[in-house]
Backbone as JSON, one array per atom type, in Angstrom:
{
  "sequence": "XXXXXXXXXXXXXXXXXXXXXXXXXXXXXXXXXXXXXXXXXXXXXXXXXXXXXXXXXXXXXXXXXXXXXXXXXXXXXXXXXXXXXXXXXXXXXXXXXXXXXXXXXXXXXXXXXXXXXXXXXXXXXXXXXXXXXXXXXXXXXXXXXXXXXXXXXXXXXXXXXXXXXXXXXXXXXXXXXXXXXXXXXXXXXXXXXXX",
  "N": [[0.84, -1.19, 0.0], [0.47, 2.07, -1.14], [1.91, 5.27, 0.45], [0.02, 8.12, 1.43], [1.7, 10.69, 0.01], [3.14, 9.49, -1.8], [1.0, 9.23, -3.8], [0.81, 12.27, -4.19], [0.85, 14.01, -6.68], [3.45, 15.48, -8.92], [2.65, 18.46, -9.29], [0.44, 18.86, -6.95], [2.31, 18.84, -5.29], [3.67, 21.52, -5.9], [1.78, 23.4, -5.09], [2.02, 24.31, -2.23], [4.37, 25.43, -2.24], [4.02, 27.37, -4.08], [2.5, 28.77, -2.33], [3.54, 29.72, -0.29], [5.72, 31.7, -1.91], [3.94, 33.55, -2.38], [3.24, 34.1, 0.31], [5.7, 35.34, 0.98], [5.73, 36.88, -1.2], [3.94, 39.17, -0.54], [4.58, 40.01, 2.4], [6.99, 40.6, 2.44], [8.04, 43.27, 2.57], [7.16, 44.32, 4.88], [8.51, 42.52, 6.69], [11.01, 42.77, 6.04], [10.68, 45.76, 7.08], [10.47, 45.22, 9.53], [12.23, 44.37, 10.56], [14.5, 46.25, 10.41], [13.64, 48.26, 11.58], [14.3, 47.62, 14.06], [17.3, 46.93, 13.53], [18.54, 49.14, 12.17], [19.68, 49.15, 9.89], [20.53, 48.4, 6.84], [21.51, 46.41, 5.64], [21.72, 44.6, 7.27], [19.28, 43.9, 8.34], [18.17, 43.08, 5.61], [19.22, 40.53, 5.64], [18.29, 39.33, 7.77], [15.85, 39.49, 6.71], [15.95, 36.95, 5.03], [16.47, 35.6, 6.64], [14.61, 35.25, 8.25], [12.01, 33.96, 6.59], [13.2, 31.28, 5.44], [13.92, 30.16, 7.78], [11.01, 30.06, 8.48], [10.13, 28.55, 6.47], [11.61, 26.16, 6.43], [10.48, 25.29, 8.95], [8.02, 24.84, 8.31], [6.06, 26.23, 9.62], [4.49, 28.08, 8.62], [2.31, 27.55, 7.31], [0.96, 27.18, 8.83], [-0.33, 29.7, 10.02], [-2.18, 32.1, 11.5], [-3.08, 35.43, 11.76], [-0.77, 36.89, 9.77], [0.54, 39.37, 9.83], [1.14, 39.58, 12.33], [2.19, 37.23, 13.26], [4.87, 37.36, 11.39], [5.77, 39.43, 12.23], [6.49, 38.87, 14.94], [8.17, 36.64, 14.3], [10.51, 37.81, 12.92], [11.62, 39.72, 14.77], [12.2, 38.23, 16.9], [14.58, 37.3, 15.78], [15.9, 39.12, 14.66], [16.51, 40.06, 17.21], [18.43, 38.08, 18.16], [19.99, 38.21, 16.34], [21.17, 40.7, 16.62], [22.2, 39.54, 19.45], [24.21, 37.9, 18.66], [26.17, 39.47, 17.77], [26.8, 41.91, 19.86], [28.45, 44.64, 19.53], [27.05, 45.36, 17.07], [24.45, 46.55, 17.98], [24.86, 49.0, 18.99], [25.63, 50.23, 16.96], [25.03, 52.82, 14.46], [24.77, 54.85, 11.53], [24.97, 57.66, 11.14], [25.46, 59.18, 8.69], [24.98, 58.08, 6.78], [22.45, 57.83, 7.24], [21.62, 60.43, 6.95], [22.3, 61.09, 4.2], [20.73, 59.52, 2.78], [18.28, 60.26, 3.53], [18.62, 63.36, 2.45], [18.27, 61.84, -0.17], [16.02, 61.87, -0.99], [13.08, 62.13, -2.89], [11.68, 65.29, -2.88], [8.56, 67.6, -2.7], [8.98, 69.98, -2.62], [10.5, 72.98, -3.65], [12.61, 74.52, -2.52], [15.64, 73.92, -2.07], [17.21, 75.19, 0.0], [15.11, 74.84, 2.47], [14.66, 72.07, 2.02], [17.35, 71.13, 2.49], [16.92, 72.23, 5.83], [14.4, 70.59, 6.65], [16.17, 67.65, 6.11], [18.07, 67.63, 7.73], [16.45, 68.1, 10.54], [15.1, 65.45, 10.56], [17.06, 64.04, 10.75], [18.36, 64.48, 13.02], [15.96, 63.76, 14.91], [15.78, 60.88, 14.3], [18.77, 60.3, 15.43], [18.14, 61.11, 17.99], [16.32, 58.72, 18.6], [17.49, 56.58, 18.25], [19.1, 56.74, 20.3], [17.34, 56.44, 22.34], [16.88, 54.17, 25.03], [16.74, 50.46, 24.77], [14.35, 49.1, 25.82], [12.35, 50.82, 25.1], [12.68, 52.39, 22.89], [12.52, 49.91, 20.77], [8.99, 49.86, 21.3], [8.48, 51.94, 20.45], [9.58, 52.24, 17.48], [8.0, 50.18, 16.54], [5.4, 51.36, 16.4], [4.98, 53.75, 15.47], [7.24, 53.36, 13.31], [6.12, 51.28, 11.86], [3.49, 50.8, 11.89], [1.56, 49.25, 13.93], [-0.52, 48.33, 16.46], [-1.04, 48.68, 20.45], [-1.57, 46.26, 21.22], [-0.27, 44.48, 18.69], [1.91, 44.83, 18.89], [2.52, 44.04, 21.66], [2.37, 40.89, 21.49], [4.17, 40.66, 19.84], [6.47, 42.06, 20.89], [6.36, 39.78, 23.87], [5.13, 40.86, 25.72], [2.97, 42.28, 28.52], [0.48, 44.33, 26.96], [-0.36, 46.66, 28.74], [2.56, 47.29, 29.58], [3.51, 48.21, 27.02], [2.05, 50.45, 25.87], [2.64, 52.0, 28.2], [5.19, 52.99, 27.63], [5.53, 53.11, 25.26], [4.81, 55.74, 25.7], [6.49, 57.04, 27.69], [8.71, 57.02, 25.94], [8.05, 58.86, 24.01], [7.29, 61.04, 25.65], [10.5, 61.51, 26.58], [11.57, 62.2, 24.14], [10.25, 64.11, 23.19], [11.06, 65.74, 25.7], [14.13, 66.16, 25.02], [14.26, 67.1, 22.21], [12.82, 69.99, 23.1], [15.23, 70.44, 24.63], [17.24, 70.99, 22.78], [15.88, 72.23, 21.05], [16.01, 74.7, 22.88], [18.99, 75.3, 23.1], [20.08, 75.52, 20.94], [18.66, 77.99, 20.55], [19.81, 79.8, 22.47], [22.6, 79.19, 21.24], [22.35, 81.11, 18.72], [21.82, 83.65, 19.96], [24.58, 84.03, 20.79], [26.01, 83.67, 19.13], [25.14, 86.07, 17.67]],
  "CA": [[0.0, 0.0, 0.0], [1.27, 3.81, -1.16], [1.59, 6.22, 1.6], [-0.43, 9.28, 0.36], [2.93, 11.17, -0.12], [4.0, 8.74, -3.06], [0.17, 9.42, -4.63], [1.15, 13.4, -4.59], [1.77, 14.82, -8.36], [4.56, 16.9, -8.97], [1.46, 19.64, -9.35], [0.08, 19.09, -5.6], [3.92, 19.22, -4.23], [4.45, 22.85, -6.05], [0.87, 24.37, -4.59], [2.59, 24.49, -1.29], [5.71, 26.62, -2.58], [3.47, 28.92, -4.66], [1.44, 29.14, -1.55], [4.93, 30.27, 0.38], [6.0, 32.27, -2.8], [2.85, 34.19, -2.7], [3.3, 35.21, 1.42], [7.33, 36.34, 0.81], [5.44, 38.6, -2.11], [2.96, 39.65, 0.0], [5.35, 40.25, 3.2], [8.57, 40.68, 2.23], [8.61, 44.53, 2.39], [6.53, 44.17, 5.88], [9.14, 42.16, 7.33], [12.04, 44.27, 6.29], [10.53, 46.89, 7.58], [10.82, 45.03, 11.04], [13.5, 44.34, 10.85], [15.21, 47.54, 9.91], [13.41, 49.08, 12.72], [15.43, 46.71, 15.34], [18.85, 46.56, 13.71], [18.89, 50.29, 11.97], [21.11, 48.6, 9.36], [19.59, 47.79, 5.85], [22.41, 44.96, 5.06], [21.45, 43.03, 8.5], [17.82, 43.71, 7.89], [18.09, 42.09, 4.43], [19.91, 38.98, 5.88], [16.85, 38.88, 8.4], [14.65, 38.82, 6.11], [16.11, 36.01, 4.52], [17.07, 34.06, 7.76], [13.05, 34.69, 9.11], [11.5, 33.3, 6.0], [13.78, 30.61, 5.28], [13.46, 29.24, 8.75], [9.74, 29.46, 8.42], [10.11, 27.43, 5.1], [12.18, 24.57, 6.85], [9.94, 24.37, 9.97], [6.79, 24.37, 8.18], [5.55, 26.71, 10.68], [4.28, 29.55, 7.94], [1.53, 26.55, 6.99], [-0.22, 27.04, 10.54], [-0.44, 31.28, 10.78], [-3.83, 32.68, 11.78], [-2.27, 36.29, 11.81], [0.29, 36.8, 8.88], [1.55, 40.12, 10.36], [1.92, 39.75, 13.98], [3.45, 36.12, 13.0], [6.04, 37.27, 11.12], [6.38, 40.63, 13.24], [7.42, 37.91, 16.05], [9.32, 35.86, 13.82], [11.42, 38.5, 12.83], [11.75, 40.86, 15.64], [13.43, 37.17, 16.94], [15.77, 36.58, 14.64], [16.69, 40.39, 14.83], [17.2, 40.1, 18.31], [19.07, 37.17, 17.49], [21.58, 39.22, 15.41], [21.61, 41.71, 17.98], [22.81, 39.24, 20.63], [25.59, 37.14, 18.1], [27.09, 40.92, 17.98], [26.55, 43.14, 20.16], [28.66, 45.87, 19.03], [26.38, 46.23, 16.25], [23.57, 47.2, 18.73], [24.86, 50.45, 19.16], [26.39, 50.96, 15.91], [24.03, 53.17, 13.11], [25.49, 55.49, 10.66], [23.73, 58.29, 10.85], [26.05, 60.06, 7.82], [24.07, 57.28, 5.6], [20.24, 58.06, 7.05], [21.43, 62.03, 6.38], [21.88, 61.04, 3.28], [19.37, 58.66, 2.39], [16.82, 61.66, 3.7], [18.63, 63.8, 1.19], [18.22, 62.0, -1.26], [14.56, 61.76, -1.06], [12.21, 63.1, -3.49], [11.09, 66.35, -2.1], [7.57, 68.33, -3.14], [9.23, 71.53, -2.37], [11.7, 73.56, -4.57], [13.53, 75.13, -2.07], [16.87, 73.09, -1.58], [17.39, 75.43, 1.65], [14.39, 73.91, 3.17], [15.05, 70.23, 2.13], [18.56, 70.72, 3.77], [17.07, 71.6, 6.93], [14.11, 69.13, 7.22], [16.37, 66.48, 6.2], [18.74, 67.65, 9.23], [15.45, 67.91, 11.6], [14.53, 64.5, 10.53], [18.46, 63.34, 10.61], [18.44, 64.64, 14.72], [14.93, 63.07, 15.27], [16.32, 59.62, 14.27], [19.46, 60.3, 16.17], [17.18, 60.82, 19.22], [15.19, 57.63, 18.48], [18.64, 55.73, 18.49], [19.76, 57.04, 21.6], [16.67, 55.9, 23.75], [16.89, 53.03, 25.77], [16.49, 49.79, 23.86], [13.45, 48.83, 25.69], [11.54, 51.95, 24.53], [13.44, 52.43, 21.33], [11.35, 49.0, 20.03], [8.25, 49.93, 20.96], [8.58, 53.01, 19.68], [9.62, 51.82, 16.21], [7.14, 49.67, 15.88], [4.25, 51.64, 16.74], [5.31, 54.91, 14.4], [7.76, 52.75, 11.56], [5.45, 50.08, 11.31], [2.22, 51.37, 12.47], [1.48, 48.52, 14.41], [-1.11, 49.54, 17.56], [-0.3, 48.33, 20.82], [-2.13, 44.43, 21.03], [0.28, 44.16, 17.91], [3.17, 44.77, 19.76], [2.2, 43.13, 23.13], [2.47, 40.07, 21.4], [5.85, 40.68, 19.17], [7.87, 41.79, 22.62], [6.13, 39.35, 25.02], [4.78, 41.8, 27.07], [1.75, 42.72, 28.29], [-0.02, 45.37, 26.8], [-0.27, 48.2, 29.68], [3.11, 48.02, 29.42], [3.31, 48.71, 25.61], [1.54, 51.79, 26.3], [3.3, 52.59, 29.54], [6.61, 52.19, 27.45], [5.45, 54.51, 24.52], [4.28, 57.2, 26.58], [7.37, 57.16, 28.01], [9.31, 57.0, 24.96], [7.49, 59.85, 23.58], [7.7, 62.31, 27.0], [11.86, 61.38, 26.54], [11.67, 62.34, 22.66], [9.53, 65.94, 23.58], [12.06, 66.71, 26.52], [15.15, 66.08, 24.02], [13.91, 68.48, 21.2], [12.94, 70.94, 23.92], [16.34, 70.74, 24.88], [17.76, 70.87, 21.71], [15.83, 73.89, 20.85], [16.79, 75.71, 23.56], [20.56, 75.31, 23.21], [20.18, 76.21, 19.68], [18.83, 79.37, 20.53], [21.55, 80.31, 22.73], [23.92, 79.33, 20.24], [21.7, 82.17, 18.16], [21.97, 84.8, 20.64], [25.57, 84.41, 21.41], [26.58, 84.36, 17.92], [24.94, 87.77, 17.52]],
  "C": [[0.88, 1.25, 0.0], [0.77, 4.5, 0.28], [0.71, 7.3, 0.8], [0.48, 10.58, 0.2], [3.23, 10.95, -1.53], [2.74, 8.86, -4.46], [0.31, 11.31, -5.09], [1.44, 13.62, -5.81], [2.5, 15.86, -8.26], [3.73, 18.47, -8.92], [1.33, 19.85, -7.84], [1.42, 19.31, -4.75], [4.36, 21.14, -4.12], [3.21, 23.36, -5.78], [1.74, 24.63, -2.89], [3.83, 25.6, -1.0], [5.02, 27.56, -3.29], [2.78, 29.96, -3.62], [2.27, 30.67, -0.98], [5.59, 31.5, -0.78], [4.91, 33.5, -2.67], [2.95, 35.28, -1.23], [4.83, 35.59, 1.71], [6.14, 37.35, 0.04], [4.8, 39.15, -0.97], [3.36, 40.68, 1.28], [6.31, 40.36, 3.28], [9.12, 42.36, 2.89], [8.54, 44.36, 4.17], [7.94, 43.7, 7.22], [10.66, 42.85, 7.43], [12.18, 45.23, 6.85], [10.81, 46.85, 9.25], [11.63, 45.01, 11.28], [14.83, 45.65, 10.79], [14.83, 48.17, 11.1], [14.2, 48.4, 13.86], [16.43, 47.0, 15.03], [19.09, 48.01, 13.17], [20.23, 50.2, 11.33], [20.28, 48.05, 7.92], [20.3, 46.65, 5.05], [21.8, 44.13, 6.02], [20.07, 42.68, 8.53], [17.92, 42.95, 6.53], [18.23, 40.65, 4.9], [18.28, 38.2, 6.99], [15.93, 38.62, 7.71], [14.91, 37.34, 5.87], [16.27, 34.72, 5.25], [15.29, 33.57, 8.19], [12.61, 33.6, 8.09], [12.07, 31.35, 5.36], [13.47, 29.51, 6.64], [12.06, 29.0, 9.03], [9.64, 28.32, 7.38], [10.55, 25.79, 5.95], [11.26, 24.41, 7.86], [8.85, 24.08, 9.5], [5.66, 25.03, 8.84], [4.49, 27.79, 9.77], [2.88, 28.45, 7.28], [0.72, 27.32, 7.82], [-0.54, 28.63, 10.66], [-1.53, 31.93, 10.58], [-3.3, 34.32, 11.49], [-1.43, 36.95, 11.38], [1.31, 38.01, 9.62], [2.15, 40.37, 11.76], [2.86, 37.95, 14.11], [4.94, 36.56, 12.95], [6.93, 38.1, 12.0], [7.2, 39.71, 14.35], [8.43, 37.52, 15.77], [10.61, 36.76, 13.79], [11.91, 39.3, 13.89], [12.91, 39.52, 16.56], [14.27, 36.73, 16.53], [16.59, 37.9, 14.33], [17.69, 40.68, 16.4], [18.41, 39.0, 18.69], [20.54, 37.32, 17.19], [21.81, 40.04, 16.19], [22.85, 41.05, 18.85], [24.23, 38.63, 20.04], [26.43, 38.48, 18.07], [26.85, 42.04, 18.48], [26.82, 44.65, 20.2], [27.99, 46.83, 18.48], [25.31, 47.06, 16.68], [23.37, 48.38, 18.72], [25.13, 51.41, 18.01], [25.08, 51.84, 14.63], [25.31, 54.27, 12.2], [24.54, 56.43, 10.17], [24.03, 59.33, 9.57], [25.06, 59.19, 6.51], [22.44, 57.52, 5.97], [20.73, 59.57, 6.5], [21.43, 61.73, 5.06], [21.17, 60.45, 2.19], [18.13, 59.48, 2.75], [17.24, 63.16, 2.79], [18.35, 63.67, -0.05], [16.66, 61.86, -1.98], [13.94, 62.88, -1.65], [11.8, 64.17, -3.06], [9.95, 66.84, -3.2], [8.41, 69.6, -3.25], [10.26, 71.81, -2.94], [12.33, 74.18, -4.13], [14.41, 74.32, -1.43], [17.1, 73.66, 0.17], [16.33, 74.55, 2.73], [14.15, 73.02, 3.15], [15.75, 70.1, 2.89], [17.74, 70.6, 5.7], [15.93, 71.03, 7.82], [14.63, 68.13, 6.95], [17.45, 66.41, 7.6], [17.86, 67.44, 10.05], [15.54, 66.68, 11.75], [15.81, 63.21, 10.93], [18.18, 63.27, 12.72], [17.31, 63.9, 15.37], [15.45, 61.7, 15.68], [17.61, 59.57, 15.27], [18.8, 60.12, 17.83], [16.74, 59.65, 19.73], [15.92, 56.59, 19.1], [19.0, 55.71, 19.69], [18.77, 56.59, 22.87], [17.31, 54.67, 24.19], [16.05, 51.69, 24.85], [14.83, 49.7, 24.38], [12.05, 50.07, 25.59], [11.49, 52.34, 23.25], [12.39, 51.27, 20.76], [10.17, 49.12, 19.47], [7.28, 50.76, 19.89], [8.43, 53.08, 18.1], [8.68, 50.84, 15.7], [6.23, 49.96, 15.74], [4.47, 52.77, 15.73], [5.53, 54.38, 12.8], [6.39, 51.74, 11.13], [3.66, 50.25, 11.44], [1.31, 49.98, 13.02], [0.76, 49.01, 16.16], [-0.73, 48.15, 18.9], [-0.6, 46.49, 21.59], [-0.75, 43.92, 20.29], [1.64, 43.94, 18.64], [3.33, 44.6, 21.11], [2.58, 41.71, 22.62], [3.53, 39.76, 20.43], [6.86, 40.62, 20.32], [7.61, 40.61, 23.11], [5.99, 39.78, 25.82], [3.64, 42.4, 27.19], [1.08, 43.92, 27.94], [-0.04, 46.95, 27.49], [1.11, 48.37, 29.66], [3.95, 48.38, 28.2], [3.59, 50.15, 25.77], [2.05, 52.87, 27.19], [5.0, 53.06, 28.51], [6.91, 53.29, 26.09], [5.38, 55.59, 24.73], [5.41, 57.65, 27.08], [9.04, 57.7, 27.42], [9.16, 58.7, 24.36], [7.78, 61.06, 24.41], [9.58, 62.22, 26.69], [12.24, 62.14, 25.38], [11.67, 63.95, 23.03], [10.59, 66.61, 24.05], [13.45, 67.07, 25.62], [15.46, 67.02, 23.25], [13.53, 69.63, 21.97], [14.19, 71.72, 23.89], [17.44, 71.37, 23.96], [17.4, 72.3, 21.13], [15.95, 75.02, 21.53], [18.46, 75.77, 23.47], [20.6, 75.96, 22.03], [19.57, 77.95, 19.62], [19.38, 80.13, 21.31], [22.41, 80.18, 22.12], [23.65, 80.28, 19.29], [22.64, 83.83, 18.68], [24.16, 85.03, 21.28], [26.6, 84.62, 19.95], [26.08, 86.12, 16.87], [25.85, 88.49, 18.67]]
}
């Protein structure tokens, strides 16, 4: 007697990989995007992508997902943290001379080069800011803004319960405010003293 394996047609074997073919298209960008928000690196984010989906492929696990984006959001945000922990140098490392100019080089509406330069500086110091929180704020942060992900979504990516999501953004956010406060007050003493 055939197992029903050996009755499979080469047809019913490749619905399974188109299936998988179909949620890379579908999620590919999605998951990049998670990943990029964790490692703040668009080489190690690539490799994530490739490590999440890949290891969903071999376990079989991407079969079973009620959820497609808070799946993968998990998957990946693990496999970022992952890469985090095999090097932790990189943790700290960004390059913020490559976001300045990756926000330069961005299409602009507006025809005044002076005022591209200095919202792409605003937006350069923002991100600098973002970097500089505390990791476990920094996350939620990025996932709730980059990814727009509300905070159920990301209760169940960290492993953490919800209130303190919320508790964790709020927090994030009051840190951000005081920062740029700060920031614009120094800058206008550096105004007044260069007059």
């Amino acid at each position: 007697m055939r197992s029903g394996q050996e009755n499979e047609s080469p047809e019913d074997k490749a619905f399974p990989l188109l299936d998988f073919e179909a949620l890379v298209g579908r999620q590919s960008r999605f998951v990049f995007q998670v990943a990029y928000a964790m490692l703040r690196n668009s080489h190690d984010a690539e490799d994530v992508v490739q490590e999440t989906f890949l290891s969903l492929y071999r376990s079989g696990a991407w079969r079973k997902i009620n959820d497609e984006r808070a799946f993968l959001a998990r998957a990946t945000w693990r496999q970022s943290v992952d890469r985090l922990r095999a090097n932790p140098r990189r943790a700290g490392l960004h390059n913020t001379e490559d976001n300045a100019t990756l926000l330069l080089e961005l299409p602009s509406r507006e025809s005044d080069p002076e005022q591209t330069l200095l919202e792409a500086d605003q937006r350069a110091a923002v991100h600098r800011l973002i970097d500089a929180l505390p990791e476990e704020l920094r996350q939620p942060l990025a996932l709730s803004t980059v990814q727009e992900l509300n905070s159920r979504e990301i209760a169940a990516i960290l492993d953490i319960p919800e209130g303190t999501v919320r508790t964790r953004l709020m927090r994030a956010r009051q840190m951000l405010k005081q920062k740029l406060l700060k920031q614009k007050l120094s800058a206008k003493v550096e105004v007044r003293h260069a007059n």
